[in-house]
C-alpha positions as semicolon CSV with decimal commas, in nm:
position;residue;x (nm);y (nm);z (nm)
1;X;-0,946;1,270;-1,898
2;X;-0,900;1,143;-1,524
3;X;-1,029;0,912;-1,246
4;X;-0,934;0,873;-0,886
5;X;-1,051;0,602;-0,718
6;X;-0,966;0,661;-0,351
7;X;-1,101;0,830;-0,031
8;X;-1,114;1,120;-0,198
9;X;-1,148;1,110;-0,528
10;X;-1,315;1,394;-0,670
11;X;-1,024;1,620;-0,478
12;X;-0,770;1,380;-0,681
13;X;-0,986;1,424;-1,001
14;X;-0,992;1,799;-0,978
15;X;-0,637;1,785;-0,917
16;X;-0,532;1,563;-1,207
17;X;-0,778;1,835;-1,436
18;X;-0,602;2,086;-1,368
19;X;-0,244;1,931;-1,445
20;X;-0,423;1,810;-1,776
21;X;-0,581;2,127;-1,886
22;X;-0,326;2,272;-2,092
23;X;-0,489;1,984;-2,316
24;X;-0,782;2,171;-2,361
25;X;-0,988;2,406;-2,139
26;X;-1,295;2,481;-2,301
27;X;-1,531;2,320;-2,018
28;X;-1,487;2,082;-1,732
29;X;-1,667;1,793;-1,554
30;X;-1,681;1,568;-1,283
31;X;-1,908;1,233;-1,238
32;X;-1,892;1,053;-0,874
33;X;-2,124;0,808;-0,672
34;X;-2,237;0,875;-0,359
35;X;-2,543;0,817;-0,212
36;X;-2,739;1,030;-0,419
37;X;-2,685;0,745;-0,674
38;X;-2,442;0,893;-0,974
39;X;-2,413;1,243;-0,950
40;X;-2,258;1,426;-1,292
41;X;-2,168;1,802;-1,255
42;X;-2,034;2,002;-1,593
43;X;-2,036;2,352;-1,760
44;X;-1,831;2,573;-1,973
45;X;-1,519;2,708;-1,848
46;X;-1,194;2,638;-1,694
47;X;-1,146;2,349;-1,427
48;X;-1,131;2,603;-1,152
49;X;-1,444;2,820;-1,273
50;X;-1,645;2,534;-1,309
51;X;-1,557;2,354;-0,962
52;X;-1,597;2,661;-0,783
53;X;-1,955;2,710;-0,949
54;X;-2,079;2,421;-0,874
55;X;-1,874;2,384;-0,525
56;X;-1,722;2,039;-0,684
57;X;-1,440;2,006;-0,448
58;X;-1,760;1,931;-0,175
59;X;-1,866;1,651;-0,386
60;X;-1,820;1,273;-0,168
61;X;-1,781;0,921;-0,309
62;X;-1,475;0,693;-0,310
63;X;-1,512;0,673;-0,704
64;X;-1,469;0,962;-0,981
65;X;-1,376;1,053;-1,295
66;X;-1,359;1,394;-1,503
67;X;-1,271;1,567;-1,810
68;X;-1,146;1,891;-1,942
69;X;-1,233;1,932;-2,332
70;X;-1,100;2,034;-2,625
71;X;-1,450;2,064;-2,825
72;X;-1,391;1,879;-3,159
73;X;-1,778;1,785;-3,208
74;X;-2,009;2,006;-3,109
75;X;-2,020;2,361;-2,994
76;X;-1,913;2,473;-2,656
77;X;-2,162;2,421;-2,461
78;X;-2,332;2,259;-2,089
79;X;-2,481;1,967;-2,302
80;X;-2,171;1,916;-2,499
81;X;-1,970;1,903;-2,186
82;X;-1,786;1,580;-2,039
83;X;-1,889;1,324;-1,861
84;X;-2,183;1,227;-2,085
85;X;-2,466;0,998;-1,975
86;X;-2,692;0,723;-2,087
87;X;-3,113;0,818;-2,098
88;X;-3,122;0,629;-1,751
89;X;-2,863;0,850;-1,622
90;X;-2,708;0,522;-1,442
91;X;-2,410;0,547;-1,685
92;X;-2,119;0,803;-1,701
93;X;-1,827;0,817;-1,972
94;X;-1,559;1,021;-2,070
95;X;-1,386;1,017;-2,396
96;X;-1,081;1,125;-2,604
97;X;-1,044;1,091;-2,957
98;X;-1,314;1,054;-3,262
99;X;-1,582;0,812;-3,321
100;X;-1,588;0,805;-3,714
101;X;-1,904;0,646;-3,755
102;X;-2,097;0,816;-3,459
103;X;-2,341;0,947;-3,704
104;X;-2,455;0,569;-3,810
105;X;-2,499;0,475;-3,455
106;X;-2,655;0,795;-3,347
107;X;-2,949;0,748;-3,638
108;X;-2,959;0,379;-3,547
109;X;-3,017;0,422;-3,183
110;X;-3,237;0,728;-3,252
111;X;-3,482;0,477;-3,446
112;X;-3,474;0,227;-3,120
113;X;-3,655;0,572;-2,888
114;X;-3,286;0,703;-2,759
115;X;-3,298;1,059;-2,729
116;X;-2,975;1,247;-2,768
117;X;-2,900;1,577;-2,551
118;X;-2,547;1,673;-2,683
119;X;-2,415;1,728;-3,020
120;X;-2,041;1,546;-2,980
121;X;-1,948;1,181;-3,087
122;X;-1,899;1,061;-2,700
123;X;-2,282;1,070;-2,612
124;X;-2,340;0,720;-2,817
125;X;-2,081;0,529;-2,608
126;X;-2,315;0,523;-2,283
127;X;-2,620;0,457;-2,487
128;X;-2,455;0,135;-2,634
129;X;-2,328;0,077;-2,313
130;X;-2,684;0,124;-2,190
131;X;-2,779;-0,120;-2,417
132;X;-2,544;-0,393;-2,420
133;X;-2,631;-0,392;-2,010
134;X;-2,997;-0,432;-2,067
135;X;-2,969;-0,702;-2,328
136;X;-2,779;-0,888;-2,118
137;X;-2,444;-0,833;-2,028
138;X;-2,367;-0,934;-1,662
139;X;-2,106;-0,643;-1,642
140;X;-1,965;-0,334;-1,711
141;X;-1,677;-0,493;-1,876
142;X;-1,866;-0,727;-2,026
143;X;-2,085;-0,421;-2,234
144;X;-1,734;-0,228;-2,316
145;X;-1,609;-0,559;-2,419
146;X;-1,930;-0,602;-2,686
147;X;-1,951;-0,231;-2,735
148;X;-1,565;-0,153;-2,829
149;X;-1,583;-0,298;-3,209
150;X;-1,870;-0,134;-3,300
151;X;-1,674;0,134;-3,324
152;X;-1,463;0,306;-3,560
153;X;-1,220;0,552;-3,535
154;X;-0,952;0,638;-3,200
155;X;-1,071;0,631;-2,869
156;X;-0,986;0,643;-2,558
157;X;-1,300;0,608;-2,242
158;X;-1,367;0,561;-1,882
159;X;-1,685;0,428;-1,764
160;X;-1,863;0,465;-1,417
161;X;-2,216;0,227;-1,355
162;X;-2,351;0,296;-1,061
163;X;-2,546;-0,065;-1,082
164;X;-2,165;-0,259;-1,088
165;X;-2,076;-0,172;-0,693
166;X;-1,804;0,173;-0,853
167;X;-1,691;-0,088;-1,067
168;X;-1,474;0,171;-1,344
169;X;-1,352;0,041;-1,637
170;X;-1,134;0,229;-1,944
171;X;-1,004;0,109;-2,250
172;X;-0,797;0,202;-2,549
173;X;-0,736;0,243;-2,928
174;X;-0,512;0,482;-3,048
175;X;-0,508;0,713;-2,797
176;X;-0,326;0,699;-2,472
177;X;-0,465;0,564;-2,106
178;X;-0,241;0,488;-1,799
179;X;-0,302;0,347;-1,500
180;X;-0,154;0,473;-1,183
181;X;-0,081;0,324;-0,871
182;X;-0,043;0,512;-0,544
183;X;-0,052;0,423;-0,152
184;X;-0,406;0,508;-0,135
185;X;-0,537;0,514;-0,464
186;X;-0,544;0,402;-0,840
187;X;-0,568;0,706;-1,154
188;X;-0,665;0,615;-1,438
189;X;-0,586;0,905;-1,666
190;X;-0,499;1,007;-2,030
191;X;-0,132;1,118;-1,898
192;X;0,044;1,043;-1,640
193;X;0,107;1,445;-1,540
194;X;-0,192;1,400;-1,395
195;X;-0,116;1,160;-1,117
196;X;0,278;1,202;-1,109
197;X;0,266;1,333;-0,749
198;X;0,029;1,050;-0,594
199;X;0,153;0,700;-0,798
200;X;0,456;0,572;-0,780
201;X;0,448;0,317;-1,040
202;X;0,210;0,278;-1,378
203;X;0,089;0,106;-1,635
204;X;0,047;0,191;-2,033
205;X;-0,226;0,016;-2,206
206;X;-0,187;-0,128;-2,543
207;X;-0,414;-0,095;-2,790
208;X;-0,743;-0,290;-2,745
209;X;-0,664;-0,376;-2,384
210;X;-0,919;-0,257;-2,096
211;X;-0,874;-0,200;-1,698
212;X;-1,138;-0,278;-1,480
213;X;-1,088;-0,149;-1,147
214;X;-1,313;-0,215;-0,846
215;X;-1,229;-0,090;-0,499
216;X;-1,061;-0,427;-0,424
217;X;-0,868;-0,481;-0,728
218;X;-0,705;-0,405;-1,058
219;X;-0,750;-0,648;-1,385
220;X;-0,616;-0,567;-1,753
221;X;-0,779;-0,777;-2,026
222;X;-0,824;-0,773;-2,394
223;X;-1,170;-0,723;-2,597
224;X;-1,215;-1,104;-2,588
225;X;-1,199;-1,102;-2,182
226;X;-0,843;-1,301;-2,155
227;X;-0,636;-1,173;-1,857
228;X;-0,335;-0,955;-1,975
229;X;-0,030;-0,967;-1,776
230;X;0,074;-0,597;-1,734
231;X;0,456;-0,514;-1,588
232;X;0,430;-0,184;-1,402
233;X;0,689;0,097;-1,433
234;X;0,889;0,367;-1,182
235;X;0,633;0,711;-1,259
236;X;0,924;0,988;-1,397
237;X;0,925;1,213;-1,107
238;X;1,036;1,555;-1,296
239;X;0,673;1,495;-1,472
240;X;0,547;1,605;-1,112
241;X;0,700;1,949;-1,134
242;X;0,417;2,168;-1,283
243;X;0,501;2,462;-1,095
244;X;0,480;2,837;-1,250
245;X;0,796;2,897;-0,935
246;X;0,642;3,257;-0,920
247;X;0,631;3,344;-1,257
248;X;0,299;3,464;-1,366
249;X;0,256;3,211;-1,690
250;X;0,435;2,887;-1,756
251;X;0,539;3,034;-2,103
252;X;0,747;3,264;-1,945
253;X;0,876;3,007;-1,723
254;X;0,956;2,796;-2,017
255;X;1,122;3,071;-2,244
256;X;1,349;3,128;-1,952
257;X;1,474;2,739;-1,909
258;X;1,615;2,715;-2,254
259;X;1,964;2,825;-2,188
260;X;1,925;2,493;-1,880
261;X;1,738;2,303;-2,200
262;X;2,007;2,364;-2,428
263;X;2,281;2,226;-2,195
264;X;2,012;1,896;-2,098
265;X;2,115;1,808;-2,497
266;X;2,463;1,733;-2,421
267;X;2,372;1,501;-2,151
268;X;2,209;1,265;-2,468
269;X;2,512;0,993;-2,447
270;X;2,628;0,905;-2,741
271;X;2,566;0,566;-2,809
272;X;2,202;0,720;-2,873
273;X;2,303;0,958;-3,124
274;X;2,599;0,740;-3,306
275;X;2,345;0,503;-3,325
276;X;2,069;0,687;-3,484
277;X;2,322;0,906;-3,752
278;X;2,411;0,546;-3,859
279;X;2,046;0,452;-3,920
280;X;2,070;0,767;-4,136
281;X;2,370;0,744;-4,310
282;X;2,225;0,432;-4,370
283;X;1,934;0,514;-4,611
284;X;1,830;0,584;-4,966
285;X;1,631;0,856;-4,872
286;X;1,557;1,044;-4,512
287;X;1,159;1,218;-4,455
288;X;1,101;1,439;-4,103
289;X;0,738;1,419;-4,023
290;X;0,610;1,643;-3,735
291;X;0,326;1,925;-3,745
292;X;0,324;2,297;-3,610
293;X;0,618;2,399;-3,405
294;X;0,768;2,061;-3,425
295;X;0,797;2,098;-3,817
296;X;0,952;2,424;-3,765
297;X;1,254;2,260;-3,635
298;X;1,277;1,984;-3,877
299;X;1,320;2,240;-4,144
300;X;1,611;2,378;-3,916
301;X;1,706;2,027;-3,896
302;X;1,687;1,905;-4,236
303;X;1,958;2,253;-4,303
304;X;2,167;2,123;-3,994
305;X;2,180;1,774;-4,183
306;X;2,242;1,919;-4,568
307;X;2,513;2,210;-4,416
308;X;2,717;1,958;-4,176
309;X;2,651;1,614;-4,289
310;X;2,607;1,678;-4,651
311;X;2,301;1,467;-4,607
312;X;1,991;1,530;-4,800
313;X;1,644;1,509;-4,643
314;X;1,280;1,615;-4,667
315;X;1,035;1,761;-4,438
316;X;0,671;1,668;-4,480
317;X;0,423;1,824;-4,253
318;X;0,220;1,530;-4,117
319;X;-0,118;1,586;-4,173
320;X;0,010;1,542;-4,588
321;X;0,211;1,228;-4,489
322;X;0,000;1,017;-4,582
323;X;-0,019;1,113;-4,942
324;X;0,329;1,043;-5,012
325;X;0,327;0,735;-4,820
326;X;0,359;0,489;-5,150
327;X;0,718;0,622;-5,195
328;X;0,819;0,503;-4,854
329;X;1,021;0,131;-4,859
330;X;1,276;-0,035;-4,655
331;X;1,545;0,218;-4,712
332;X;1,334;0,506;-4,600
333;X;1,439;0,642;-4,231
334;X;1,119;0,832;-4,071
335;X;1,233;1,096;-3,808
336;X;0,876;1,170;-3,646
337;X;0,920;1,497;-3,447
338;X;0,637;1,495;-3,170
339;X;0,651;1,724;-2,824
340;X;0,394;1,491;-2,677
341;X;0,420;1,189;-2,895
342;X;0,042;1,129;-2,931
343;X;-0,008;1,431;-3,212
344;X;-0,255;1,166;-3,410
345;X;-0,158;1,287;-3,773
346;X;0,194;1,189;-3,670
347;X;0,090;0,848;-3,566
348;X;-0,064;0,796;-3,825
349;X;0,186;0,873;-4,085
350;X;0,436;0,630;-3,865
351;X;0,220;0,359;-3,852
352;X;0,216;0,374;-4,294
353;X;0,591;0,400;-4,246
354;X;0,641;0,071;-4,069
355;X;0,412;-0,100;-4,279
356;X;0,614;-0,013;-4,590
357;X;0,917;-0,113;-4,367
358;X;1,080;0,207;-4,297
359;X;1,310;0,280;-3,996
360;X;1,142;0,533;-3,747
361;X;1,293;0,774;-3,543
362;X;1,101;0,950;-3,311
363;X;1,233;1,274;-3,124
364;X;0,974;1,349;-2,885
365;X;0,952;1,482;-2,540
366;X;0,714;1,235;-2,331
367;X;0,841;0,915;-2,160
368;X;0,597;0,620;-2,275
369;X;0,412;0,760;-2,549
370;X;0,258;0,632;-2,787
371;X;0,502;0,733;-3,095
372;X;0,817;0,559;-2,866
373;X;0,617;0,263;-2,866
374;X;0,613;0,259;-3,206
375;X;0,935;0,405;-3,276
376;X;1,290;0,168;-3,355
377;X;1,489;0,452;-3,239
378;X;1,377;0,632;-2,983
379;X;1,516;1,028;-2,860
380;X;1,373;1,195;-2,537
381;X;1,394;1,539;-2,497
382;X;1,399;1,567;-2,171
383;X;1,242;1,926;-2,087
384;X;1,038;1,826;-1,836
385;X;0,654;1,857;-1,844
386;X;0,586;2,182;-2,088
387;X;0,282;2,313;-1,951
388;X;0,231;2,651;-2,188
389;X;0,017;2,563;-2,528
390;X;0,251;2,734;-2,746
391;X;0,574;2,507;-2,756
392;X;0,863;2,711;-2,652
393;X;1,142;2,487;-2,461
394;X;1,122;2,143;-2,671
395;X;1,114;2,358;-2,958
396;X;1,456;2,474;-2,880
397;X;1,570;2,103;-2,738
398;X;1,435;1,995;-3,062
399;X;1,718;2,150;-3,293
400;X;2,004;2,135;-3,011
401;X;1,925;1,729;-3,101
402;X;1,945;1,750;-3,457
403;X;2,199;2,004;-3,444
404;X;2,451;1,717;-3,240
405;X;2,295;1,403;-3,487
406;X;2,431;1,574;-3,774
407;X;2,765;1,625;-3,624
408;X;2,796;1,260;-3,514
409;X;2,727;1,172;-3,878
410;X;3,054;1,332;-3,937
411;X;3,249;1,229;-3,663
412;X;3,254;1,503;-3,507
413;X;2,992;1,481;-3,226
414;X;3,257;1,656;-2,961
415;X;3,312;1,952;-3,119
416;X;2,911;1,989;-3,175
417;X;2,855;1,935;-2,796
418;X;3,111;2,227;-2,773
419;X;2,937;2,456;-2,977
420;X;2,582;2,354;-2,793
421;X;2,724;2,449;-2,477
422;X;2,871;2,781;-2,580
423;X;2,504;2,886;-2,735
424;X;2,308;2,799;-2,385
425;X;2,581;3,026;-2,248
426;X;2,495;3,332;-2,475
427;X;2,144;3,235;-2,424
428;X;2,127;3,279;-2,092
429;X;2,309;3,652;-2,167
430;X;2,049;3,729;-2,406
431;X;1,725;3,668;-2,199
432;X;1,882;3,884;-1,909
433;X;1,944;4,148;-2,185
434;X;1,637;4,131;-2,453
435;X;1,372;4,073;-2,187
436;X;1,236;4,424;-2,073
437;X;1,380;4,575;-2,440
438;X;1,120;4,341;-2,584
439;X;0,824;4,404;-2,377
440;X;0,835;4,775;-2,495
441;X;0,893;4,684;-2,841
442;X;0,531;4,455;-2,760
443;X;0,340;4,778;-2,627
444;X;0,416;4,914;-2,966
445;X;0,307;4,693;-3,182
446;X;0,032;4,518;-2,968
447;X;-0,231;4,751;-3,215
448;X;-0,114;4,599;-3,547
449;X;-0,381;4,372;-3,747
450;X;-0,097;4,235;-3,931
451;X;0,270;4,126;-3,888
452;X;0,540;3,930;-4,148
453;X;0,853;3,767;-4,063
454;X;1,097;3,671;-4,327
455;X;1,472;3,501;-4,321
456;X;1,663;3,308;-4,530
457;X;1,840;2,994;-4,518
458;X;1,767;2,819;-4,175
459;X;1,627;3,098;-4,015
460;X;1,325;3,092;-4,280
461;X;1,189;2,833;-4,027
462;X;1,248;3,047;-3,770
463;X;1,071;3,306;-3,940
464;X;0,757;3,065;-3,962
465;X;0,798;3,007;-3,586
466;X;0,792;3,356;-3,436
467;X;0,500;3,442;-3,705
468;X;0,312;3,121;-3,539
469;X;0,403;3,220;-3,183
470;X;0,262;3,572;-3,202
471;X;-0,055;3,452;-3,397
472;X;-0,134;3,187;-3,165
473;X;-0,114;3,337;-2,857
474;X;-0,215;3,705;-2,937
475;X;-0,438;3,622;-3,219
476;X;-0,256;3,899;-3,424
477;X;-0,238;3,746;-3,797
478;X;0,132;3,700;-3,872
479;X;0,296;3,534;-4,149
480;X;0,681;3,386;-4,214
481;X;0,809;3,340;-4,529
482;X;1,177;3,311;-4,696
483;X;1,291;3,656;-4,777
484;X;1,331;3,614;-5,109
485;X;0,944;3,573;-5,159
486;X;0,833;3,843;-4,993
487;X;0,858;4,019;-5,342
488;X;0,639;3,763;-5,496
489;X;0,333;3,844;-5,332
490;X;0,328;3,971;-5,023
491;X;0,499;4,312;-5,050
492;X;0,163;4,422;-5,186
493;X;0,038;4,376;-4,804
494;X;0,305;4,660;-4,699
495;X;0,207;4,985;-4,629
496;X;0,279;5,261;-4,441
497;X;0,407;5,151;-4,068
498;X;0,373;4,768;-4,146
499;X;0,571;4,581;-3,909
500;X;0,838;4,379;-4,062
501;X;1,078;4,137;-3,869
502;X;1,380;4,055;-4,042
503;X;1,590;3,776;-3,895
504;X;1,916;3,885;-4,047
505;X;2,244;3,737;-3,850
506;X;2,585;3,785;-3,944
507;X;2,641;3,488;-4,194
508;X;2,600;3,381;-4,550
509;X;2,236;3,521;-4,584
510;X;2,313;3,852;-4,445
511;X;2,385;4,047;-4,722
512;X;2,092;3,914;-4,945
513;X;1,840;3,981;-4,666
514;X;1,936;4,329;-4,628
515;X;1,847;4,352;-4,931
516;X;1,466;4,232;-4,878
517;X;1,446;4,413;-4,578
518;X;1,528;4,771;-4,804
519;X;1,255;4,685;-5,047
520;X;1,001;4,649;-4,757
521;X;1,104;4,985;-4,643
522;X;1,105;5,130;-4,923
523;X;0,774;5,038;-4,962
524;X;0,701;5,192;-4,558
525;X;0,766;4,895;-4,348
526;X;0,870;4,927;-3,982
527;X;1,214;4,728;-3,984
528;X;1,245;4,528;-3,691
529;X;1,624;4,348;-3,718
530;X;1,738;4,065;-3,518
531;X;2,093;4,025;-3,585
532;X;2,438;4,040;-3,439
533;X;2,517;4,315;-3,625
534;X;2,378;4,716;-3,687
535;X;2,207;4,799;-3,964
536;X;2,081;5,150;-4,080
537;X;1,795;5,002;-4,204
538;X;1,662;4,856;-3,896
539;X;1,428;5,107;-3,726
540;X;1,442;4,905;-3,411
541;X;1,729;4,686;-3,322
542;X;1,726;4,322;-3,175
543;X;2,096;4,231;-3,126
544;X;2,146;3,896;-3,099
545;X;2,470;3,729;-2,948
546;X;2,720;3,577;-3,254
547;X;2,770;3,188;-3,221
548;X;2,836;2,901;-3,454
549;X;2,649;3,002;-3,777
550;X;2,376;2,728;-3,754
551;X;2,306;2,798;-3,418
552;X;2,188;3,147;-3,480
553;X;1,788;2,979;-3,516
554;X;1,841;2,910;-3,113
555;X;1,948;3,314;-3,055
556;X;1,616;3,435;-3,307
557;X;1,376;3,237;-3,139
558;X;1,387;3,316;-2,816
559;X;1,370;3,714;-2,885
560;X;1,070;3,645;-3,098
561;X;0,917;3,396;-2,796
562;X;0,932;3,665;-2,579
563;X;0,812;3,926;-2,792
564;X;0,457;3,694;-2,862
565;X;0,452;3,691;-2,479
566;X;0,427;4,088;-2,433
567;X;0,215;4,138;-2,694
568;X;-0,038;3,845;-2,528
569;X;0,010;3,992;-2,226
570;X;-0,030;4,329;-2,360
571;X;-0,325;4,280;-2,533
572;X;-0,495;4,101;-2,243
573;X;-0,408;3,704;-2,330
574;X;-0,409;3,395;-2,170
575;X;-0,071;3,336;-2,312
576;X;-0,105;2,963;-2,136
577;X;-0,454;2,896;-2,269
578;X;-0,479;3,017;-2,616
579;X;-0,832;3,019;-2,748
580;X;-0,942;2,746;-2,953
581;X;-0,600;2,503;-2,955
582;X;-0,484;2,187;-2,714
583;X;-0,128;2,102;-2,647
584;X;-0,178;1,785;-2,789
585;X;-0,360;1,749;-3,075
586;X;-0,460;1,363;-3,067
587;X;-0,750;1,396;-3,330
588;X;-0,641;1,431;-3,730
């Protein structure tokens, strides 16, 4: 979701779109005012396909806003498309998030003669706004202002009246809007990416604040009309790099930075860490919450905290947080794990915690997100914008942080800075060495239905990781599992030729993974080993460099990055734009 409001607007908007599409791409629209009154153009495909259909970029008017969508109600579809309008067609809106009770105030406004032409949640915002204008309200504001707690659920919206003079005005609940200010224009957008190269400063809304811009001024407010005082902050200029640098997808631009990701960890200072492993230390009992990729490496980093720090703690994927939420208290520490801090099951899972009086600590990767805000201790990652779907460089930022928190619980932060920067080093060996290796091993198995991972110890995460990777972004079905369960079940999926990747590196689970990986050959599995060491049993070799022994989840997940890549690539992916999924997921 994006606005410019300059000289030229729609150029800005279809800018800001495509900066913001790795958010979802399923279709693509763009709303201005010219002097054909309020002119809405939208279809089904990416930002690019659909301006160039429609010749967008020719579109005039000093006021726009847009949306690329990431279809939660509704099929994909023209009608379904943002911006949506009200039956006069005088009103534009866009919209992130979910109206809960859209289906009460769809059947209400149904029985007042309003005829609905889209199946999604959004489409009743302009007809309220429609209405609250007709029955009286003397402004746009004014009708978001009556409209806003009628309804339930998170939201985010922009709205364009062509009756209020390009009056625009957006507010917010539970889902982010910002408010960018340039030399020649003000954004209004769900993330800043998507103005970082024309503001210089911003603005965050809070929750139940609204902008109102007009092409004179700028005015925040909250839902009873009082002026809100709003102190503007420096926009993060590495958010502005979103270049590919002649790579041909940003996931392969992002695998390759890890080894300069790695090293970014030791630059946390550590006042930040010390700070946070005292929090820890501090507690009866310590709970990671995070979803996908992002729980992947809290399991890593609930081992990193039991192996070094003798600390016990539990991983809960947040989308079940809620359910153990009456066994959080005041000597509970939180550590919310988010790349984008807006993933909404995560949010909501923090915002339980502080109301039982836990201590959160979020690790996320965005400057001013909504999780920091809500956050005690706060840890940016640091990567940089990460524009590929499938997480691959916070992932890997993600456990060099927990890796140093546990040392500093011990004292002994130094030596794990040490041991960080002698990883990104064999990193950096590995990609030059695995990369081409890998994309043969991909044109092998790029014909395979099905794929399983297995590892033990730490690396049973990683496991889960590379299985995710290749499913999500080459739609082959792949599963990860500890190695000692691959007997209690799933062997009976082996057959003749059935891929197997075994994450075996030289330390205390070798030996007993070896042992797994004979029983799936013996069964006719293709052994594929990652490990530092030789094995007869591997059919096809990964070698991995040796490093600390809890570092060895950095060395297996960047192989098995790369090898999702080739087989994407291989099999005719979008590696960048898997189908179906957003980068951030801010609906539960």
């Amino acid at each position: 979701m994006t606005n410019g409001f300059s000289e030229s607007a729609v150029s800005l908007v279809l800018e800001g779109l495509r900066r913001l599409e790795y958010r979802g791409y399923d279709s693509a629209g763009v709303a201005t005012l010219d002097s054909r009154g309020l002119v809405v153009l939208k279809d089904v495909g990416y930002v690019d396909q659909v301006a160039t259909r429609y010749r967008i970029g020719d579109m005039r008017g000093s006021v726009a806003m847009g949306h690329t969508r990431w279809a939660t109600h509704g099929r994909v579809t023209q009608l379904n498309a943002h911006p949506h309008t009200d039956g006069s067609g005088r009103i534009a809106v866009v919209h992130n998030g979910i109206i809960e009770n859209y289906l009460e105030i769809r059947a209400d406004l149904s029985t007042q003669g309003v005829v609905f032409t889209s199946e999604t949640d959004t489409e009743v915002i302009p007809h309220l706004l429609g209405r609250a204008l007709a029955s009286g309200c003397a402004t746009l504001a004014d009708a978001v202002r009556q409209v806003c707690p009628q309804l339930r659920g998170s939201y985010a919206f922009l709205a364009l009246c062509m009756d209020d003079g390009g009056m625009m005005v957006g507010v917010r609940k539970d889902n982010p809007l910002v408010v960018g200010f340039g030399d020649s224009c003000v954004c209004l957008a769900s993330d800043a990416l998507a103005f970082a190269p024309y503001a210089d400063t911003m603005v965050s809304l809070s929750d139940g604040e609204v902008v109102i811009v007009t092409p004179s001024s700028v005015r925040f407010t909250d839902l009873e009309g009082r002026e809100v005082k709003e102190a503007r902050v420096v926009v993060d200029c590495v958010w502005a790099d979103t270049e590919r640098n002649g790579h041909p997808h940003y996931m392969l631009k992002e695998i390759l930075e890890q080894p300069l990701v790695l090293q970014k960890c030791n630059t946390l200072d550590d006042s930040t860490l010390i700070d946070t492993a005292l929090e820890i230390l501090g507690a009866r009992q310590v709970v990671f919450t995070a979803c996908g990729t992002s729980r992947h490496a809290s399991l890593i980093g609930r081992y990193y905290f039991s192996k070094i720090a003798r600390r016990f703690s539990d991983v809960v994927m947040a989308s079940e947080f809620g359910y153990f939420s009456s066994s959080l208290n005041r000597q509970t520490v939180v550590i919310a794990v988010s790349q984008s801090g807006e993933t909404a099951d995560v949010l909501a899972g923090v915002k339980l915690a502080k109301q039982a009086g836990a201590c959160v600590v979020s690790v996320v990767n965005r400057p001013s997100s909504m999780l920091a805000e809500l956050s005690d201790h706060v840890i940016e990652l640091g990567c940089g914008a990460e524009m590929g779907v499938a997480a691959t460089k916070t992932f890997t930022c993600q456990l060099g942080v927990f890796y140093l928190l546990a040392h500093a619980m011990v004292n002994r932060l130094q030596r794990g800075r040490e041991n960080v920067k002698a990883a990104g080093g064999c990193l950096e060996e590995l990609l030059q060495q695995s990369n081409q290796r890998l994309a043969e091993l991909a044109r092998k198995l790029m014909g395979w239905e099905h794929l399983y991972y297995i590892g033990r110890g730490a690396n049973f995460a990683s496991a889960m990781e590379g299985a995710l990777k290749m499913k999500e972004i080459s739609y082959i079905h792949a599963e990860g599992m500890p190695a000692g369960e691959l007997k209690h079940g799933t062997l009976a999926l082996v057959e003749q030729g059935t891929p197997v990747v075994v994450i075996c590196p030289n330390d205390e689970t070798h030996a007993e993974t070896i042992s797994n990986a004979m029983e799936a050959r013996a069964r006719g599995a293709y052994i594929i080993g990652l490990s530092d060491v030789e094995s007869p049993v591997y059919d096809h070799w990964i070698r991995i460099p040796a490093v600390a022994p809890l570092l060895y989840p950095v060395m297996v997940v960047v192989p098995l990055q790369l090898l999702a890549y080739h087989v994407a690539v291989a099999r005719g992916c979008d590696p960048d734009k898997p189908r179906n999924l957003a980068k951030s997921v801010t609906v539960k």
